[in-house]
C-alpha positions in Angstrom: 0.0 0.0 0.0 1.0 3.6 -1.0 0.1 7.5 0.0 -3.5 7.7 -0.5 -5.9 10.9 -0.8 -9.4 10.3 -0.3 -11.2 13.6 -1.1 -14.5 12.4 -0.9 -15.3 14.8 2.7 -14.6 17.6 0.0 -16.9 17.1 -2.4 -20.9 18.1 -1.9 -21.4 14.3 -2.1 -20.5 14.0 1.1 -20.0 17.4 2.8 -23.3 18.8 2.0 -23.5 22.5 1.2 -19.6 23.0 0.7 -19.9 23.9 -2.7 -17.6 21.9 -4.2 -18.7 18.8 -6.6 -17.4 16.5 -9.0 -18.4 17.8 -12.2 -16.4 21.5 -11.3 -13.3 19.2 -10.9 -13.5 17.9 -14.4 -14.6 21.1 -16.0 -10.9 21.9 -14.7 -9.1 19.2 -15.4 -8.0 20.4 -19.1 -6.2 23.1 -17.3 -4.5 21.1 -14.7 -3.3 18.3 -16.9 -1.7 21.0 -19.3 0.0 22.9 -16.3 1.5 19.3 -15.0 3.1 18.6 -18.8 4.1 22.4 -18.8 6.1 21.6 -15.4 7.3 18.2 -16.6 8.7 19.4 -19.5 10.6 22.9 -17.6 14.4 22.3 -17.6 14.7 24.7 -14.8 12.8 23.1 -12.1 15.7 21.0 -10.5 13.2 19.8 -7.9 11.4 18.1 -10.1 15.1 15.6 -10.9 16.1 15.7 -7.4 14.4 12.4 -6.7 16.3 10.1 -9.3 20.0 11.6 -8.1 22.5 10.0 -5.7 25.6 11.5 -6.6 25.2 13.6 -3.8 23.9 11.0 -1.3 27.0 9.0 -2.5 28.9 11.8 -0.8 26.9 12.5 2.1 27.3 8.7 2.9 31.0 8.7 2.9 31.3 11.9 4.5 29.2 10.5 7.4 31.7 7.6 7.7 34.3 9.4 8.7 32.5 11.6 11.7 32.6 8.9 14.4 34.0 11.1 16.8 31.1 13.7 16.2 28.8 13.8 19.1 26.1 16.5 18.7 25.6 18.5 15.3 24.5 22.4 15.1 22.5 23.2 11.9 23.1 27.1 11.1 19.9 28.0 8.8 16.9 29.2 8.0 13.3 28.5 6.6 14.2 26.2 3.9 17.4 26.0 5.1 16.5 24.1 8.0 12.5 22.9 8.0 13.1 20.4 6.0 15.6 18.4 7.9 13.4 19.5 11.4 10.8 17.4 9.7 12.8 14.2 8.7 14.2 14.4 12.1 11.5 14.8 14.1 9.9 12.3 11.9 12.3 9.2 11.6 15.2 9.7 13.6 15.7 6.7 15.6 15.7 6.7 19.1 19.6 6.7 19.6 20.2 9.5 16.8 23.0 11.9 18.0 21.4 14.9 19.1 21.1 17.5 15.9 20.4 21.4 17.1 19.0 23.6 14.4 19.3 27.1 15.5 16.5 28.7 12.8 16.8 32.4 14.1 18.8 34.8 15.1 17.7 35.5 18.4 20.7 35.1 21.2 19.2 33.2 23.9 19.5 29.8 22.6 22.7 29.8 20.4 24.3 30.9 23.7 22.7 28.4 25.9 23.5 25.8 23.5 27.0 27.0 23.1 28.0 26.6 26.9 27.2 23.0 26.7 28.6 21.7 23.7 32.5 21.0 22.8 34.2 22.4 20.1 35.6 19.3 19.5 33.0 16.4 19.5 30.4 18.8 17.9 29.9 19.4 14.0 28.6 22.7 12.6 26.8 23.3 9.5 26.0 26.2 8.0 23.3 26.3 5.2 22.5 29.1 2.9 22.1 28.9 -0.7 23.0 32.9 -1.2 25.1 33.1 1.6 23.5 36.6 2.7 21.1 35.2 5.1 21.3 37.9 7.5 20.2 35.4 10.5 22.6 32.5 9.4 25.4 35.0 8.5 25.5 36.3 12.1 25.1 32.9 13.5 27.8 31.6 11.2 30.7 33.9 12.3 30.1 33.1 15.7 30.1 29.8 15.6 33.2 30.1 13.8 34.8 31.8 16.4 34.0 29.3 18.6 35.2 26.8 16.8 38.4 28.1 16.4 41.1 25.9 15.0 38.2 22.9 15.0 36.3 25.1 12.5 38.7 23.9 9.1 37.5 20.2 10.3 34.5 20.8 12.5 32.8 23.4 10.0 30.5 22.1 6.9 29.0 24.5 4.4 25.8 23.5 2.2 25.5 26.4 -0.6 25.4 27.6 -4.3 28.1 25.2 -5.9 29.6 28.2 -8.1 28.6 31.6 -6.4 28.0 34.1 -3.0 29.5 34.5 -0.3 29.7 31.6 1.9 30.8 29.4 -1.3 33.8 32.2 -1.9 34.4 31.5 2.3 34.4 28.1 2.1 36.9 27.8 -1.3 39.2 29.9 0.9 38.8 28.4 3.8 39.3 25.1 2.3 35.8 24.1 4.2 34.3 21.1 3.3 31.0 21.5 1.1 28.3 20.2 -0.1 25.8 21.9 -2.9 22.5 23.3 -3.2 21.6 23.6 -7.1 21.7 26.5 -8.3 17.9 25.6 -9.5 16.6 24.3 -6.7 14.8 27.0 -4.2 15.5 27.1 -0.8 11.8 26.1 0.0 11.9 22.8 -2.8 15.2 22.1 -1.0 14.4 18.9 1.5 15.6 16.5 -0.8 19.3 18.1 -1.2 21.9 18.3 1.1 19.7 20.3 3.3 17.6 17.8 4.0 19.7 14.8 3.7 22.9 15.6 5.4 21.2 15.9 8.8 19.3 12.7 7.9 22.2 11.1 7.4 23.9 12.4 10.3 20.8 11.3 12.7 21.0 7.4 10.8 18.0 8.2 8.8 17.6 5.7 5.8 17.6 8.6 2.7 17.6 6.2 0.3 14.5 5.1 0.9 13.3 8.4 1.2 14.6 9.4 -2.3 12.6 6.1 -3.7 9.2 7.3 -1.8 9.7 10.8 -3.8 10.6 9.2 -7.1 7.5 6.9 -6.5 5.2 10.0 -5.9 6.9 12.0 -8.8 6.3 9.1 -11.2 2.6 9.4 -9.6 2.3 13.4 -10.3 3.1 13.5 -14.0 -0.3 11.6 -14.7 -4.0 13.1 -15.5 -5.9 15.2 -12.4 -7.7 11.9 -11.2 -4.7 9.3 -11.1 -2.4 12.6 -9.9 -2.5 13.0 -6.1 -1.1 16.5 -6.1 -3.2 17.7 -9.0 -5.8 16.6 -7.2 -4.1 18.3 -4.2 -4.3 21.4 -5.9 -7.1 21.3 -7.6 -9.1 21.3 -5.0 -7.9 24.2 -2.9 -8.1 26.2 -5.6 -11.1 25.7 -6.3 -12.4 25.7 -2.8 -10.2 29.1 -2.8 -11.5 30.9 -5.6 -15.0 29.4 -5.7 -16.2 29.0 -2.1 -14.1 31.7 -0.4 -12.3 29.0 1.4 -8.5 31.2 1.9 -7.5 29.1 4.9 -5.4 26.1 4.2 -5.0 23.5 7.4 -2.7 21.2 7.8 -3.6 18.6 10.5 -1.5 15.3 10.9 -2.4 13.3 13.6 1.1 12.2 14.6 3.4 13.7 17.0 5.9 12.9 14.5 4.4 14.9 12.1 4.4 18.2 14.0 7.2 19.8 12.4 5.8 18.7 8.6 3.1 21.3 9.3 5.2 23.8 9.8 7.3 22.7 6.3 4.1 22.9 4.7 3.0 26.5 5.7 6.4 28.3 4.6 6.2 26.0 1.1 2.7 27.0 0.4 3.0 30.6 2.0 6.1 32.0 0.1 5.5 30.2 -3.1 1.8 31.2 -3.6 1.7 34.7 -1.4 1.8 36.7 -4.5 1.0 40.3 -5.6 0.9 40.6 -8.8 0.1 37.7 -11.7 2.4 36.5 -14.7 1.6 39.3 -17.1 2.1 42.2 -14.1 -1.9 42.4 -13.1 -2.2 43.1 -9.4 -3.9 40.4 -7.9 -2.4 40.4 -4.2 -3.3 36.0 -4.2 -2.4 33.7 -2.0 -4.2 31.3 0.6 -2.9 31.5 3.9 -1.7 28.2 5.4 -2.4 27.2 8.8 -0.6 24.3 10.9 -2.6 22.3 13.0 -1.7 18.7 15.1 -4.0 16.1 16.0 -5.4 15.2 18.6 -3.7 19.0 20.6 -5.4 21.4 18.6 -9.0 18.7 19.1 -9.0 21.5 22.6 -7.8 24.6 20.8 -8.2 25.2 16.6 -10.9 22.4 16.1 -13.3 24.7 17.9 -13.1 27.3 15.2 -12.9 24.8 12.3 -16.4 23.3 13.5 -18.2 26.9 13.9 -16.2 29.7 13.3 -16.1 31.3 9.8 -16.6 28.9 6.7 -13.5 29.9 5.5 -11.4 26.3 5.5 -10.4 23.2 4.1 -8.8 21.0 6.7 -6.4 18.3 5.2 -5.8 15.8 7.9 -2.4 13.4 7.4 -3.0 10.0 9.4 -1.4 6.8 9.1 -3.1 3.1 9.1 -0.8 1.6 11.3 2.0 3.8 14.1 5.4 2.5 15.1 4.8 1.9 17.9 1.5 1.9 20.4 0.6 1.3 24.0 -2.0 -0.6 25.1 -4.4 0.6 28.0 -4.8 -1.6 31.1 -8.0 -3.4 31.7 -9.4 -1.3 34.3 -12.8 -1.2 37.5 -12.4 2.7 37.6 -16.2 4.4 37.1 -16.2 6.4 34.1 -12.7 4.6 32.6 -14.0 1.3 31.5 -14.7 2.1 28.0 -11.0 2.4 27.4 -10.1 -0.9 28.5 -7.9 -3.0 25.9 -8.1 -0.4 23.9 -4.7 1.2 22.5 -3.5 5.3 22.5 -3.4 4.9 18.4 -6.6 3.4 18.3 -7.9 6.5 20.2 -6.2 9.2 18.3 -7.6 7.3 15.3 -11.4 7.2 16.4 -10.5 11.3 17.3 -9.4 12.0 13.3 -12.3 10.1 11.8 -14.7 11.5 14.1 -13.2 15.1 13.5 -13.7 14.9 9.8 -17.4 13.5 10.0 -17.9 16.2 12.6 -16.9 18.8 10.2 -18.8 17.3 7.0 -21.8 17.1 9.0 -22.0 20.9 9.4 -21.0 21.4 5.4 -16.9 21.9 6.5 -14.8 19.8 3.8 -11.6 18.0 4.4 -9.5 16.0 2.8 -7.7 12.8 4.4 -3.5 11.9 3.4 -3.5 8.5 4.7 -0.1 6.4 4.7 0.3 2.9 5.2 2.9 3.9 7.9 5.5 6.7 8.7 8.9 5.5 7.6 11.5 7.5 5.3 9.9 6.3 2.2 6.5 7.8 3.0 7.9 10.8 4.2 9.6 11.2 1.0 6.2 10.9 -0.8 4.7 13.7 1.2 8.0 15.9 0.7 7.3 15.6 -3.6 3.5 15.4 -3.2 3.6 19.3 -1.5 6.1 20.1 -3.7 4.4 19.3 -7.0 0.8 20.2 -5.4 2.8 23.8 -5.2 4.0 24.4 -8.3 0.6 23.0 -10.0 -1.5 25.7 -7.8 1.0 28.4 -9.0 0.0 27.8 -12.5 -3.8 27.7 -11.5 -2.7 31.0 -9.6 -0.8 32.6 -13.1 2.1 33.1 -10.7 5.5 32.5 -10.2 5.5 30.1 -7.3 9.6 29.4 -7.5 10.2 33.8 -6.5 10.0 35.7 -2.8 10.0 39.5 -4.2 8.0 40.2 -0.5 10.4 38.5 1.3 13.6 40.3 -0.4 11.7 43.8 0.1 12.0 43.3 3.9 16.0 41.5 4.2 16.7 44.9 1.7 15.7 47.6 4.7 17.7 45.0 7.2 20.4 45.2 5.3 20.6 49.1 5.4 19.8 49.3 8.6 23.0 47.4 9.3 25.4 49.0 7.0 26.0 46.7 4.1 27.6 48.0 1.5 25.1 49.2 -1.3 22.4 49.7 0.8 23.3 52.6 3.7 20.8 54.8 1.7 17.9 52.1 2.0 18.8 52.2 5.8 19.1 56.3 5.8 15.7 56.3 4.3 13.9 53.9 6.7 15.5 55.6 9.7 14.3 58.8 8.5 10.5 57.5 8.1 10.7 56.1 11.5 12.4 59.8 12.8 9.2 61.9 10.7 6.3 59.4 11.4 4.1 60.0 14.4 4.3 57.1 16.9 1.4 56.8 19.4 2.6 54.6 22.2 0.8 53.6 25.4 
């Protein structure tokens, strides 16, 4: 058995009232079927290969072979730069991994905590940045550098650009040991690089099979809309978007595991479809906004405003059919607790998912199920391409450039003038002066 996506709870079918049925999917299906050949057939799209190459594994593997002595590992990075390999972690690590630290932002307080327990030199440091001018893992690089010290020409690992910026120019002089992003691979599309599958490898994750789950699912996603789980994917939110004013996009796995995925998914679909203006330059300001759920937690916190707040989402729940492991519940006398006798802690987060959806269908809310045989590192590498492709199918839908971040290099623009890089001192002049001329009303 393989990734399945049942979207029968959002269809009118089943979800009475939500708008959506069958017959709109078709209608569309022309379009999406001629945006998945147009991807398939981009030369510029390296996420779309990344599946299919183990060059780069080849070298992970061997550099892993030689880092006995490595204790704990600090991951230096950022969004893409470091999600992705949260989620594998958190996902499949096993239980005796070596401890991996990903320090995703640039406030002080934990770099220095973790700092003052670690030693220079039983502990590896990578530093991940496809530009290199990542304010927040540019300041977190040359400290940790510093700490290092004469451990940093061994103890020091930089994933980057393979021919240009400035932390591949570092590392050539330096002599640092490195390890490429391509140069068409976006930071966000990144997981299945050596972003994602160094740390794997460090932690004794199996990224082989993880590269077979995503070449299964990308052999998957170059089929028609209804044999195409992420045109399918796609389809429907975008349709549910435009259509039936649903803008909220929740993600909801039930599985601990699968906390950190959520998060993944909400800068992947966030950055890539947040958009203001179309292909040909119309203003269109588009974009659903993604929101991360877990199950059963949020059951007593978001689930109350899915079930009868605004009508405004489309909950996608990611379960599994079997866990890794389970705990049974005692057989137990106690008034009120019998019910739960024999019974096991999956079994009850199960009964909580499928009780959630029907819940929601009931009262006209759709949702959509992601069901996997079980979590291993070949399903999670099905997920990883399934979003991916599911992405870049909704930015054509869209008539946007999903693989761009123009909003998000407006803002790191005025941070770097405020801090004096070369270039941009009159960006920072200008923002200091708005801030000096504007009224402020503070209480």
């Amino acid at each position: 058995m393989t990734l399945q996506l049942d979207y029968s709870l959002a269809l009118t079918e089943r979800t009475p009232g939500c708008g959506l049925d069958l017959p709109s999917l078709r209608e569309l299906a022309p379009r999406v079927d001629e945006a998945v050949t147009a991807l398939s057939e981009r030369d510029d799209l390296g996420f779309f290969r990344l599946p299919t190459e183990r060059d780069v594994l080849a070298e992970i593997n061997a550099f892993v072979d030689e880092q006995a002595h490595i204790k704990e590992i600090l991951v230096l990075g950022i969004g893409g730069s470091s999600l992705g390999g949260q989620t594998i972690l958190n996902a499949v690590a096993p239980q005796d991994a070596r401890p991996v630290h990903f320090l995703d932002n640039s406030d002080p307080t934990r770099l220095a905590r973790i700092l003052k327990t670690l030693d220079p030199a039983t502990t590896l440091a990578i530093v991940m940045s496809k530009s290199g001018g990542t304010i927040e893992t540019a300041a977190q690089f040359l400290i940790v550098h510093e700490w290092l010290g004469a451990r940093a020409s061994t103890n020091l690992v930089a994933v980057t650009d393979p021919d240009n910026g400035i932390l591949r120019a570092f590392a050539k002089s330096a002599q640092l040991r490195t390890f490429p992003i391509p140069s068409d691979v976006g930071g966000r599309f990144s997981v299945l690089t050596a972003v994602g599958l160094l740390p794997a490898r460090l932690a004794g994750v199996d990224a082989e099979a993880m590269l077979r789950g995503a070449t299964e699912m990308a052999e998957r996603c170059r089929r028609p809309l209804f044999e195409n789980p992420a045109a399918l994917f796609a389809a429907i939110h975008y349709l549910h978007d435009r259509d039936h004013g649903r803008r909220i996009h929740v993600l909801m796995p039930y599985s601990d595991p699968l906390r950190a995925l959520a998060n993944w998914f909400v800068q992947l679909w966030a950055e890539s479809l947040g958009k203001r203006t179309s292909r040909t330059g119309e203003v269109i300001e588009s974009g659903p906004t993604p929101l991360p759920a877990v199950g059963a937690t949020d059951q007593h916190a978001q689930v109350q405003l899915f079930m009868e707040g605004p009508r405004d989402k489309l909950v996608t729940f990611v379960a599994t059919e079997a866990p890794a492991h389970d705990l049974v519940i005692p057989k137990t006398t106690v008034p009120g607790y019998e019910y739960l006798s024999g019974h096991s802690l999956f079994e009850i987060l199960d009964a909580e998912q499928r009780g959630t959806a029907v819940a929601l269908s009931r009262d006209g809310r759709p949702s959509l199920l992601l069901k996997l045989p079980t979590l291993g590192a070949f399903e999670l590498g099905e997920l990883f391409f399934l979003f991916e492709a599911a992405t870049a199918i909704s930015g054509e839908l869209y008539d946007i450039d999903a693989f761009n971040q123009p909003g998000v290099e407006a803002g790191k623009n005025l941070a770097y003038g405020l801090l004096g890089r070369d270039g941009y001192q009159h960006v920072g002049d200008d923002v200091r002066q708005e801030e000096a001329s504007g009224s402020r009303h503070i209480c």
